[in-house]
C-alpha positions in Angstrom: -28.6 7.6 96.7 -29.2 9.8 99.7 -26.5 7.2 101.7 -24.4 8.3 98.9 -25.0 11.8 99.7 -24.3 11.6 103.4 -21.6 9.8 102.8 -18.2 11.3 101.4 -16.2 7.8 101.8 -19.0 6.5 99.0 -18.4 9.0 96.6 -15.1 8.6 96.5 -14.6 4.9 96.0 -16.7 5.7 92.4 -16.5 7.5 88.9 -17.3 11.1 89.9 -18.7 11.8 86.5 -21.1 8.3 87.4 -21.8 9.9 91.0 -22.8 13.6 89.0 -25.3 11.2 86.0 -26.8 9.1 89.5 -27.6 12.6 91.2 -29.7 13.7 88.1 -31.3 10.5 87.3 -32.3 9.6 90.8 -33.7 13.9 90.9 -35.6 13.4 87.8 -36.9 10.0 88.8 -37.9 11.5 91.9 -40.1 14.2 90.5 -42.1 11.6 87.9 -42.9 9.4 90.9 -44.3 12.2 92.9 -46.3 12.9 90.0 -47.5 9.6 89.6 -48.2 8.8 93.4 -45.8 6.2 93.6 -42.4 6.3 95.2 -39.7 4.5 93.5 -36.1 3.8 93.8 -33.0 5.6 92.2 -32.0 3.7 89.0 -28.1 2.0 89.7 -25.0 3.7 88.8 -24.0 4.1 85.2 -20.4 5.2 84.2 -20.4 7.7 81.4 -17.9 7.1 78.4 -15.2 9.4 78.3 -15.4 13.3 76.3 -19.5 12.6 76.0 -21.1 15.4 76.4 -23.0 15.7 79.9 -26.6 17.0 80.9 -27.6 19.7 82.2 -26.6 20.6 85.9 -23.8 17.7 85.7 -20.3 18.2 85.6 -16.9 16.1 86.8 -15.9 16.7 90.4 -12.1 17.5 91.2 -10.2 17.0 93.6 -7.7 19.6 93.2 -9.0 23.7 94.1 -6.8 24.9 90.9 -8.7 22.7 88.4 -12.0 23.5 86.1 -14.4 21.0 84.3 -15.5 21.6 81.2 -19.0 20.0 79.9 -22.0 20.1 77.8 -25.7 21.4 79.2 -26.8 19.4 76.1 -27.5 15.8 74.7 -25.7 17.2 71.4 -22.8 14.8 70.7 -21.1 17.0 68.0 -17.4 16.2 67.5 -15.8 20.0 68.5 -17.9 19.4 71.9 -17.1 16.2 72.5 -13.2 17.2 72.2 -13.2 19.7 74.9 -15.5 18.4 77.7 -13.6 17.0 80.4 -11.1 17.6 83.4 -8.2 20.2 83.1 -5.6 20.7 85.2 -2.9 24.0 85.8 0.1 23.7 84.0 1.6 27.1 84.5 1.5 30.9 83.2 1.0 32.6 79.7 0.5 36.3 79.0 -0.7 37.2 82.8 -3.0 34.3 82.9 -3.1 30.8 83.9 -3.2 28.5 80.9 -4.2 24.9 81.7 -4.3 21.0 80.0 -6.8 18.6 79.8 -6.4 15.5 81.9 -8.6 12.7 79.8 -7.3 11.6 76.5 -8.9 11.3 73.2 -10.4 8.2 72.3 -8.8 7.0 68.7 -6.2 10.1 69.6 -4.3 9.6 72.5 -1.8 12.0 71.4 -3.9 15.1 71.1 -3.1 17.4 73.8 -6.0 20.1 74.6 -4.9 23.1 76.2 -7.1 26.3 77.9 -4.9 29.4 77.5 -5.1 33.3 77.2 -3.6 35.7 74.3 -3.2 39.3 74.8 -3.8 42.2 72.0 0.2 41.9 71.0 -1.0 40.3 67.9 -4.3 42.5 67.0 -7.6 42.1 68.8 -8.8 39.4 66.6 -6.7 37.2 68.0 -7.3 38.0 71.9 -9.1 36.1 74.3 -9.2 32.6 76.0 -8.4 29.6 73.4 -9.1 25.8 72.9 -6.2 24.5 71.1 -3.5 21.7 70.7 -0.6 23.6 72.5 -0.6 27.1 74.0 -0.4 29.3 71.1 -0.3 27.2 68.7 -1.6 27.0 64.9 -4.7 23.9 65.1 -7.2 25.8 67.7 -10.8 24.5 68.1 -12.9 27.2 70.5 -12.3 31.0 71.1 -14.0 33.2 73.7 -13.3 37.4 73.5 -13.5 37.9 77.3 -10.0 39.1 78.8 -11.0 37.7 82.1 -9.1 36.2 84.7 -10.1 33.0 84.7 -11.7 31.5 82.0 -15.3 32.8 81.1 -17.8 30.3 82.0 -20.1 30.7 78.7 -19.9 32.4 75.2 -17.4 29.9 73.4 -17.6 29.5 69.8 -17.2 26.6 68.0 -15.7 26.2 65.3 -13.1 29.5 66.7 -15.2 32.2 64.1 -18.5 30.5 64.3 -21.1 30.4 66.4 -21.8 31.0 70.1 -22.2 27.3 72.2 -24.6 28.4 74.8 -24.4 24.8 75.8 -20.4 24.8 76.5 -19.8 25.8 79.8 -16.3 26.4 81.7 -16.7 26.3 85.7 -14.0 25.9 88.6 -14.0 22.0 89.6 -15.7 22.7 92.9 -18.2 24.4 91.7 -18.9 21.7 89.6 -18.6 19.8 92.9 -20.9 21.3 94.9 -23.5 21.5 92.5 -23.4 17.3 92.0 -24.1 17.7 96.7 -26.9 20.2 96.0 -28.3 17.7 93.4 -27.7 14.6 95.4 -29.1 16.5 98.5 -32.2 17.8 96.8 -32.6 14.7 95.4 -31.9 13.0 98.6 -35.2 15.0 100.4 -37.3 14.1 97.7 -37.1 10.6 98.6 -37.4 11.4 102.1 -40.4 12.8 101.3 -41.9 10.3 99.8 -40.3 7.5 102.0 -42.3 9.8 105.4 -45.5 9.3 103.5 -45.0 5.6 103.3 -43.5 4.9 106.2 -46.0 6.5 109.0 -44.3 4.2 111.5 -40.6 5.7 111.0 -42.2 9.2 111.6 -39.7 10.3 114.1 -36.5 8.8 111.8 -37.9 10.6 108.9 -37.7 13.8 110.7 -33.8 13.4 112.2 -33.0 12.8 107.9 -34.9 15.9 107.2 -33.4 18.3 109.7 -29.9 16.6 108.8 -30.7 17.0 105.2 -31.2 20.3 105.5 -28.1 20.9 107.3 -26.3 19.2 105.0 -27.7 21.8 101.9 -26.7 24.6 104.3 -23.2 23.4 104.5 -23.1 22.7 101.3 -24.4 26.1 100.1 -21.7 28.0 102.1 -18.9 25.7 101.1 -20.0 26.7 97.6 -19.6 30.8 98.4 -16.8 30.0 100.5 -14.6 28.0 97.9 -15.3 31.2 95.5 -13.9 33.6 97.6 -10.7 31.2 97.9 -10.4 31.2 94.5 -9.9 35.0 94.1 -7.9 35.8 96.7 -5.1 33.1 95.5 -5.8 34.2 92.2 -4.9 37.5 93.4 -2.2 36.8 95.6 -0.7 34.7 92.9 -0.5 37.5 90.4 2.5 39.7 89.4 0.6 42.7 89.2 -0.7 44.4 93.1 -4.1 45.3 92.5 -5.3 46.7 96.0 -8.4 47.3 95.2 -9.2 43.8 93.7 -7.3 42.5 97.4 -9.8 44.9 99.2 -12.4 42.8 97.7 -11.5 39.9 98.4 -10.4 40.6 102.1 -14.5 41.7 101.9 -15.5 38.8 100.4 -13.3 36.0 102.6 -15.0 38.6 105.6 -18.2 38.1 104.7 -17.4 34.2 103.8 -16.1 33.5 107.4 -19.5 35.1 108.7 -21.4 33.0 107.2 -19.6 29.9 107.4 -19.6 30.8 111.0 -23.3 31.4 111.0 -24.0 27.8 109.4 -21.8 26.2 111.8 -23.0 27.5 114.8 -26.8 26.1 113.4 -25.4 23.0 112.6 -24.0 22.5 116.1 -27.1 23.1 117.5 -28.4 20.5 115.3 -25.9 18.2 116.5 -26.6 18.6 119.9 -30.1 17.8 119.3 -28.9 14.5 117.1 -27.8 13.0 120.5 -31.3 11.4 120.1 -31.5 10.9 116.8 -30.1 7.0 115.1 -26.1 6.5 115.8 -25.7 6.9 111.7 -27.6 10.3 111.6 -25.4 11.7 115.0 -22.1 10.4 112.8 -23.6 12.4 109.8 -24.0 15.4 112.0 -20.5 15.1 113.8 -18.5 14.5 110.0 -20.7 17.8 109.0 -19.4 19.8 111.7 -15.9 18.8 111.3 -15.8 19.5 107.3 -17.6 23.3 108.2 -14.6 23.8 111.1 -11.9 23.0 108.4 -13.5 25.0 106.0 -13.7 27.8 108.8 -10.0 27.6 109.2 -9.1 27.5 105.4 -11.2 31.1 104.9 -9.1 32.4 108.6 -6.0 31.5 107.0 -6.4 32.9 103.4 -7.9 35.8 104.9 -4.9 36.5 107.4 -2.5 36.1 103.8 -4.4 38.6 102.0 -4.4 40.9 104.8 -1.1 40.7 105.1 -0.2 40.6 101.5 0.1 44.5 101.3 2.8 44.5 104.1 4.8 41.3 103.1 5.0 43.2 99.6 6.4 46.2 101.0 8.9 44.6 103.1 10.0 42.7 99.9 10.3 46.2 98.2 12.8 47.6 100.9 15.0 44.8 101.0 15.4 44.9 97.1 16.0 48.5 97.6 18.9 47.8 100.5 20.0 45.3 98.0 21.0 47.5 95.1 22.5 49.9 97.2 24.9 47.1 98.3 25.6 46.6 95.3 26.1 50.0 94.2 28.6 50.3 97.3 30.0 47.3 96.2 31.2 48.0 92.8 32.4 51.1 93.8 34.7 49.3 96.2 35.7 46.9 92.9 36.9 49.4 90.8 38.8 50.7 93.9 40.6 47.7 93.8 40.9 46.5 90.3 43.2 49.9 90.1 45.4 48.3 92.4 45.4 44.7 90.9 46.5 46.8 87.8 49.7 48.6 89.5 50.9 45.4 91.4 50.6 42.8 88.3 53.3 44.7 86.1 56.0 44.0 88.5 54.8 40.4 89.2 54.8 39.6 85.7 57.9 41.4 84.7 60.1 39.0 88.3 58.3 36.3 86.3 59.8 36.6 82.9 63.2 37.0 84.3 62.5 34.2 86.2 61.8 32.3 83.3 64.1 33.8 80.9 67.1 32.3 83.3 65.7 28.9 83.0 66.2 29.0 79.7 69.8 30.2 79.9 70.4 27.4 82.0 69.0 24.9 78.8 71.5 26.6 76.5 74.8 26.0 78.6 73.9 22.4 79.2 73.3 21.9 75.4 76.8 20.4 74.6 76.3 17.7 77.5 73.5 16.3 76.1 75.7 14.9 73.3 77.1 11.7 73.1 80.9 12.7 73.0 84.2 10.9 72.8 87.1 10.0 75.8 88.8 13.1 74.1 86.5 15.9 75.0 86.3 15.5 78.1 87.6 18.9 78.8 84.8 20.6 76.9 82.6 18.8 78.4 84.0 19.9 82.3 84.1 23.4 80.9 80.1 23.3 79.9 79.3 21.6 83.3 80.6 24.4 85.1 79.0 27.0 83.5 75.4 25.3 83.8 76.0 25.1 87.6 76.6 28.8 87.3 73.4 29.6 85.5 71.6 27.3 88.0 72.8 29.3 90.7 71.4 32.6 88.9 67.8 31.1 88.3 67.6 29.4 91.7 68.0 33.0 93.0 65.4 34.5 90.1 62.5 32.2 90.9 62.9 32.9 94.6 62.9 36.6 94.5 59.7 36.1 92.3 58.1 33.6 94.4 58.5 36.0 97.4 57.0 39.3 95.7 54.2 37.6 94.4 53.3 36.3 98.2 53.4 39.4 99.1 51.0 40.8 97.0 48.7 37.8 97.6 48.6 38.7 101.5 47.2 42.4 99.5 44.6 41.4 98.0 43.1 39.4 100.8 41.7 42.3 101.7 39.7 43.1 98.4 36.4 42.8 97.8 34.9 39.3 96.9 35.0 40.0 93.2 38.4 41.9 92.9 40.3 39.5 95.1 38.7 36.8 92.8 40.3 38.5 90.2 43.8 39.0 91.6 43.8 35.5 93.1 43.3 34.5 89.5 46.0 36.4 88.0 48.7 35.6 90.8 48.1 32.1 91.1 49.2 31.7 86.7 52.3 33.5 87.4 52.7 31.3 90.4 51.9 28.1 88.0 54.9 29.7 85.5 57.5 30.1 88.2 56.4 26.2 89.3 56.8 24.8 85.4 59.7 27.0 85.7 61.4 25.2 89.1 60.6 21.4 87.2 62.6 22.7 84.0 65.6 23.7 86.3 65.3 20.4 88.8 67.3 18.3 86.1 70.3 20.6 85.9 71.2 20.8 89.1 73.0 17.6 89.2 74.9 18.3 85.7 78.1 16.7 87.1 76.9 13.6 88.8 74.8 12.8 85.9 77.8 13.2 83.6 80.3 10.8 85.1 77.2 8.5 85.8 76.8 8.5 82.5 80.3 7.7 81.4 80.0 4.5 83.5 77.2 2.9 81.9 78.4 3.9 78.4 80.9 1.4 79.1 78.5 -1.2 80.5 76.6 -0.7 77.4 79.1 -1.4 75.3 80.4 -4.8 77.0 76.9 -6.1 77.0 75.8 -5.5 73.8 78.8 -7.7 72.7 77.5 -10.3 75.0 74.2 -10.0 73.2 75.9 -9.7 69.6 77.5 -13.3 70.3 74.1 -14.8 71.4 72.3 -14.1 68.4 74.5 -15.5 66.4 74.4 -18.4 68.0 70.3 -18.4 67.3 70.7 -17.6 63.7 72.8 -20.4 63.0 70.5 -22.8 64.5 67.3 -21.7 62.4 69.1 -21.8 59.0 70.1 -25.7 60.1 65.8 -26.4 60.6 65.7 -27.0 56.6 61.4 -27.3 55.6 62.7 -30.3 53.5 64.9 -32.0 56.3 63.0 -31.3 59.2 60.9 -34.5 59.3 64.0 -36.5 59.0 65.7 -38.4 62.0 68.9 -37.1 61.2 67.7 -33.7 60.5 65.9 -33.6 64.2 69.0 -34.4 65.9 71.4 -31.9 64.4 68.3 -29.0 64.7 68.5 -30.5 68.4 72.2 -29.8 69.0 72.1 -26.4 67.2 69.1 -25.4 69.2 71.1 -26.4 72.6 73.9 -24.3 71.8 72.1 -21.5 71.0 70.0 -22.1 74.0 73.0 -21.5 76.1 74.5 -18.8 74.5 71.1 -16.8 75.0 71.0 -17.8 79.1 74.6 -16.7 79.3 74.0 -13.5 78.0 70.7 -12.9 80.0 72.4 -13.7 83.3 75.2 -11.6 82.9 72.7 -8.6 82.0 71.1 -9.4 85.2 74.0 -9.4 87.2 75.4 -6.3 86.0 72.1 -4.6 86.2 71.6 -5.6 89.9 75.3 -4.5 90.6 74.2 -1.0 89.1 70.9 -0.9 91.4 73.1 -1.2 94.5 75.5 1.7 93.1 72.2 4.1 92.4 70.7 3.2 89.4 71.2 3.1 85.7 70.9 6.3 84.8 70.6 7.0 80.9 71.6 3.4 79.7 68.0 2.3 81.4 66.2 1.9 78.2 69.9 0.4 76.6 69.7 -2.4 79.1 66.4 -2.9 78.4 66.4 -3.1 74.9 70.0 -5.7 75.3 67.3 -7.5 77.6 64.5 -7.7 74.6 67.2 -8.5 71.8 67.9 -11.8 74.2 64.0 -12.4 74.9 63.6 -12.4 71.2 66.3 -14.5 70.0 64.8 -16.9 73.0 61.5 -16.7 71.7 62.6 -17.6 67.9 64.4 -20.8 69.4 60.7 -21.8 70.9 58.8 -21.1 67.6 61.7 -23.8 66.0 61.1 -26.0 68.6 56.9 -25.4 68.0 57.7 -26.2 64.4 59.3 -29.5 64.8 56.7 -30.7 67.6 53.9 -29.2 65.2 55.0 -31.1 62.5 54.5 -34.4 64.9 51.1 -33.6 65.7 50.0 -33.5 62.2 51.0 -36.5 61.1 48.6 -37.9 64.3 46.4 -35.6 63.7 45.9 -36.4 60.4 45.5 -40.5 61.1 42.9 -39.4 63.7 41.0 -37.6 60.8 41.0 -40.0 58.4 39.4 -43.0 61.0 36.8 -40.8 61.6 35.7 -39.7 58.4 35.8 -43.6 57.5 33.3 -44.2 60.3 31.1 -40.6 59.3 31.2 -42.5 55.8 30.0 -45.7 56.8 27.1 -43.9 59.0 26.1 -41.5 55.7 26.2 -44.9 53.8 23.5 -46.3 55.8 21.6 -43.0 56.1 21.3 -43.4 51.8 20.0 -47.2 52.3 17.7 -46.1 54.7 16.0 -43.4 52.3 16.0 -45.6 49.6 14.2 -48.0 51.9 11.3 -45.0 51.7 10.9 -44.6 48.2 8.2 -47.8 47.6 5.8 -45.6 50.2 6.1 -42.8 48.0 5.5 -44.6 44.9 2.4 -45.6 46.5 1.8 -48.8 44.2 -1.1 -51.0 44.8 -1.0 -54.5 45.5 2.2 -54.1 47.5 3.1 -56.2 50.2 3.3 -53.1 52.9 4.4 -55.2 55.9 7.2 -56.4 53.8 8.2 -52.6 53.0 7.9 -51.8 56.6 10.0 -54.6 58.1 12.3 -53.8 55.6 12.3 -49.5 56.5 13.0 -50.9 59.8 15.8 -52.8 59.4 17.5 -50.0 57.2 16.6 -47.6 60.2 18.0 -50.1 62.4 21.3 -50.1 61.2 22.1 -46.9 60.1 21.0 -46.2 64.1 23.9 -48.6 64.8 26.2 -47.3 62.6 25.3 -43.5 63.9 26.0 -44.6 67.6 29.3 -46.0 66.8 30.6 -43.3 64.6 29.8 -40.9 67.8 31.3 -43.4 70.4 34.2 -43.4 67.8 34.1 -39.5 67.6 33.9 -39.2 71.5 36.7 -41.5 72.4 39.3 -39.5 69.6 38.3 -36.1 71.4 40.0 -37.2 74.1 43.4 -37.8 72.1 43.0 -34.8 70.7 43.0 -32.7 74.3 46.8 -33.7 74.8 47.8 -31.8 71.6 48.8 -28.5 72.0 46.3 -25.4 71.8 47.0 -24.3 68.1 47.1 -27.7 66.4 44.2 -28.8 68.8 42.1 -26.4 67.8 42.2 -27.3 63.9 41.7 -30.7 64.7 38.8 -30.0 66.9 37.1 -28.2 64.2 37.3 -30.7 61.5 36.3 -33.3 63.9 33.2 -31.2 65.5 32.0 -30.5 61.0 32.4 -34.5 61.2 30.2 -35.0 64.1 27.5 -32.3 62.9 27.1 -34.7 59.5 26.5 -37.5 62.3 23.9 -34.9 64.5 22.2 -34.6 60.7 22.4 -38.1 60.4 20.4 -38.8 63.3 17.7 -36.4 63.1 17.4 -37.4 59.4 16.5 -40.8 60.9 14.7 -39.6 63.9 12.0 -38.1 60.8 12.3 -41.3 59.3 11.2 -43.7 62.4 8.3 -40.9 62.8 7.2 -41.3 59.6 7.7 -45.0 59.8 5.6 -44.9 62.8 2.9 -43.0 61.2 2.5 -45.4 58.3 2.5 -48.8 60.5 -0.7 -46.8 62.4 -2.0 -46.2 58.8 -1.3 -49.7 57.6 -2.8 -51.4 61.0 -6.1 -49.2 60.5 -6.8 -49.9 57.1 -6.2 -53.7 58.2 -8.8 -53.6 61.0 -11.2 -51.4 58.5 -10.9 -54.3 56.4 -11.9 -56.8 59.3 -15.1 -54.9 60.5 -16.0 -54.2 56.9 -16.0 -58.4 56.0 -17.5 -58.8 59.6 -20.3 -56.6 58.6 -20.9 -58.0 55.3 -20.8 -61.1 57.3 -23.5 -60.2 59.6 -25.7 -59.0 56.8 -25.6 -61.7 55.1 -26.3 -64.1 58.4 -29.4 -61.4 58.8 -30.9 -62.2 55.4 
């Protein structure tokens, strides 16, 4: 144990709650074997069970400054205790304080949380103080304690929350906890040095290098303690909203007096380990590791004393800067409203350019209204008469929407200059009318080539016309070639030839008519385009793909109707052959019924030779039916994919009755199997039974 002690590494690698229980038990061990006159050895590590309560002067260590322990001074293993002991870690802030959770979990109650907290008087005194419960401020609580400290008190906890006082629950900062498991294991540690010096008058100079460094080590240990306290409240104090100077006084005199001390014990433990250069190489590596954790801990109590001494200055500067900052701001919106009186004299204007930008558009809509009519050779006139008015209103808007354009980048150019949240503003409102007169430029795009678009258009009416005709024809041609594929007639020699001739002539009529749409269409490409008769040409081109389309489907239907008379030839061989197979399968399991009946007397090899025969041939018959079924499947691939797949289905139910089949007789040939090994013992039971009696009978 005192290894473990001088030995940080050790500790580590095991439980700390175990390290805490071996420091006790090895210090109360030590005592009864002084009493007794005879020195023995620490009893070996023993892991505590979780949320037991622990004994006195033991408590888990912790890794982390910001964490407490709590734990039990007592053997009493009462429920409420044993659901608070254990590790808790910070989880943030609740009415000033820290509040903080539980680390372990529950045994049997894994989703219980346990939370430390503080309440203030906002809901009565009777509810203030630091709490045990399931969430912070919650209804299910378990402990209370009245104290309005800053941390949590470290005794007076009642349990249940209005009962009694625990004495025996105590609440302490994890390195407290910490160093009081080193000033166990070290006391413990000089104990058995003690007693080991009195043993071992031979190792009388060793004995003394472990006591001096023993003795250093509880000095350390000691001001790490004080040290680590003074930490605590200055971050706590730092940390908090509230500037209490006076508490910061105190702990800048506290941290002072801390560094003093520390340096104090660090300048007698490098005396120490400059007389160690004589002492065993492990004890000068003890005494070098010491020095190095006091000069780390000297320069963690510089540093937090150097932040609370500047705390009060940091603070201040903080102050004037938020003071600068609200008079920028001040400043600032004065400067806003400044220019949101501007934004408010220039946007009437902008908006009122805008409408009349916008309200020629539409005048330009109204006097193209009569072109957008399908008219006749004979209004022609009109029709030139409403073309030259829209050009005239196109003219008008052009110059509207420019004008507007031109105000409104002026004003942009403005507002460049406003502040950061009034040029926001006016950016905003500038940039929609800008967006209007755009929507408004895309609505008068189309009119502007009112003319072109009307003798364009002109053309292709005529177009139309001459190749709808073309179209008319061809689908004529079509229908009377599907009213000559009669049902009745169609499987008919005579009838297949004249639905063959009708469907050639129809055939032709349709690639006539495609052609010359494609011609003409490519001519028009070359001349610039369709125009309006696009979607016409398109839709001539569709009527043509669909009267092709219905000549396939006739064509389908007469090759259809060839694959189903082959396909239904192919189906009835194999069903024949699945027959025949099933037919055997029967024989076979009538073959079985004898064993079932279980008669005696029967001649069972008889029965068996007979079962096997049956399974014999129904294995035949199975093998062929699926050589059958295998060798059609491949017929069946050169049919086409809609009559293929019906086939294939009925053929794959077929085959599944055959898969059935076989695993029907696989369970037979086990069975089989198991009664010939049945049959064959009883036979050789018989034989060593006779040869017995035989032997017996030889004996006597």
């Amino acid at each position: 144990l005192a290894g473990l002690v001088r030995k940080p590494e050790v500790l580590v690698a095991e439980d700390p709650v175990a390290v805490i229980l071996v420091a006790m038990a090895a210090w109360q061990q030590a005592g009864k074997a002084a009493g007794k006159g005879v020195a023995k050895r620490p009893a070996p590590p023993t892991v505590a069970p979780p949320n037991k309560a622990i004994r006195p002067g033991a408590a888990p260590s912790a890794a982390d400054s910001s964490a407490i322990v709590v734990y039990c001074t007592d053997d009493k293993d009462e429920i409420g205790i044993r659901t608070l002991v254990g590790e808790y870690k910070e989880e943030g802030s609740n009415h000033g304080r820290k509040f903080y959770r539980k680390t372990q979990k529950i045994p049997g109650h894994e989703n219980v949380s346990v939370y430390l907290y503080y309440w203030d008087e906002r809901d009565g005194p009777t509810f203030s103080g630091w709490w045990f419960g399931n969430q912070v401020g919650g209804a299910q609580v378990w402990s209370r304690n009245a104290q309005s400290t800053q941390r949590p008190p470290r005794t007076g906890w009642t349990i249940p929350w209005d009962g009694e006082v625990k004495k025996e629950l105590v609440v302490a900062p994890a390195a407290e906890a910490k160093q009081s498991a080193a000033k166990a294991a070290a006391a413990a540690k000089l104990e058995a040095r003690r007693r080991e010096e009195s043993e071992k008058a031979d190792e009388v100079a060793v004995g003394e290098w472990e006591e001096r460094v023993e003795q250093a080590t509880l000095q350390a240990a000691e001001a790490e303690v004080g040290a680590q306290e003074a930490i605590e409240m200055a971050r706590e104090a730092l940390d908090s909203d509230d500037f209490d100077e006076v508490l910061l006084q105190e702990c800048q005199s506290n941290l002072t007096s801390q560094a003093a001390a520390v340096a104090e014990t660090q300048r007698a433990v490098a005396v120490e380990s400059l007389a160690a250069a004589k002492a065993p190489a492990a004890l000068k590596a003890e005494m070098v590791a010491l020095t190095q954790r006091l000069r780390q801990l000297q320069a963690t109590v510089k540093d937090e004393l150097m932040r609370v001494k500047n705390h009060k200055q940091v603070r201040a500067q903080r102050e004037q800067q938020a003071e600068k900052r609200a008079e920028e701001e001040v400043k600032e919106r004065e400067l806003e409203e400044g220019y949101a009186k501007q934004l408010e004299e220039m946007l009437p204007p902008a908006m009122e350019k805008t409408d009349a930008a916008e309200d020629e558009v539409e005048k330009v809509a109204v006097a193209a209204a009569p072109l957008q009519i399908d008219a006749a050779d004979d209004l022609r006139p009109v029709m030139l008469q409403a073309i030259k008015e829209t050009e005239q209103r196109v003219r008008a808007a052009q110059a509207a929407i420019g004008e507007a354009r031109r105000f409104i980048s002026g004003k942009l150019t403005q507002v460049g200059r406003f502040a950061p949240q009034a040029k926001k503003a006016a950016v905003e409102e500038f940039t929609a009318l800008q967006t209007r007169l755009s929507e408004a430029q895309n609505k008068l795009n189309p009119f502007k080539t009112v003319r072109q678009d009307y003798e364009q258009r002109s053309q292709f009416k005529k177009l139309h016309e001459e190749l709808s005709a073309k179209a008319a024809s061809a689908e004529i041609e079509v229908e009377k070639a599907a009213m000559m594929v009669a049902p009745l007639g169609a499987d008919s020699a005579e009838g297949m030839k004249e639905t063959e001739a009708a469907l050639s002539t129809a055939q032709s009529a349709i690639s006539q008519t495609l052609r010359l749409i494609d011609a003409k269409c490519r001519s028009a490409e070359r001349a610039g385009g369709l125009g309006g008769i696009k979607d016409d040409i398109k839709s001539l081109q569709e009527r043509a793909k669909a009267a092709q389309e219905k000549l396939d489907e006739v064509r389908k239907s007469m090759k259809e109707t060839q694959i189903r008379v082959a396909a239904d030839t192919l189906l009835r061989e194999i069903s024949e052959r699945v027959a025949h197979a099933e037919d055997e399968l029967q024989r076979m399991s009538e073959a079985e019924l004898p064993f079932y009946r279980g008669e005696k007397g029967q001649d069972m090899e008889g029965l068996i030779a007979q079962a096997d025969e049956a399974a014999t041939k129904a294995h035949t018959a199975l093998a062929e039916g699926q050589t059958f079924v295998a060798r059609k499947l491949v017929e069946v691939a050169r049919f086409t994919e809609g009559p293929a797949k019906a086939v294939k289905e009925e053929i794959d139910m077929l085959h599944k009755r055959l898969e059935d089949g076989r695993e029907r007789l696989q369970q037979f040939r086990a069975s089989l199997a198991d009664r010939k090994r049945s049959h064959l013992l009883e036979e050789v039971d018989a034989k060593v039974k006779g040869a017995e009696e035989e032997v017996l009978r030889f004996r006597f």
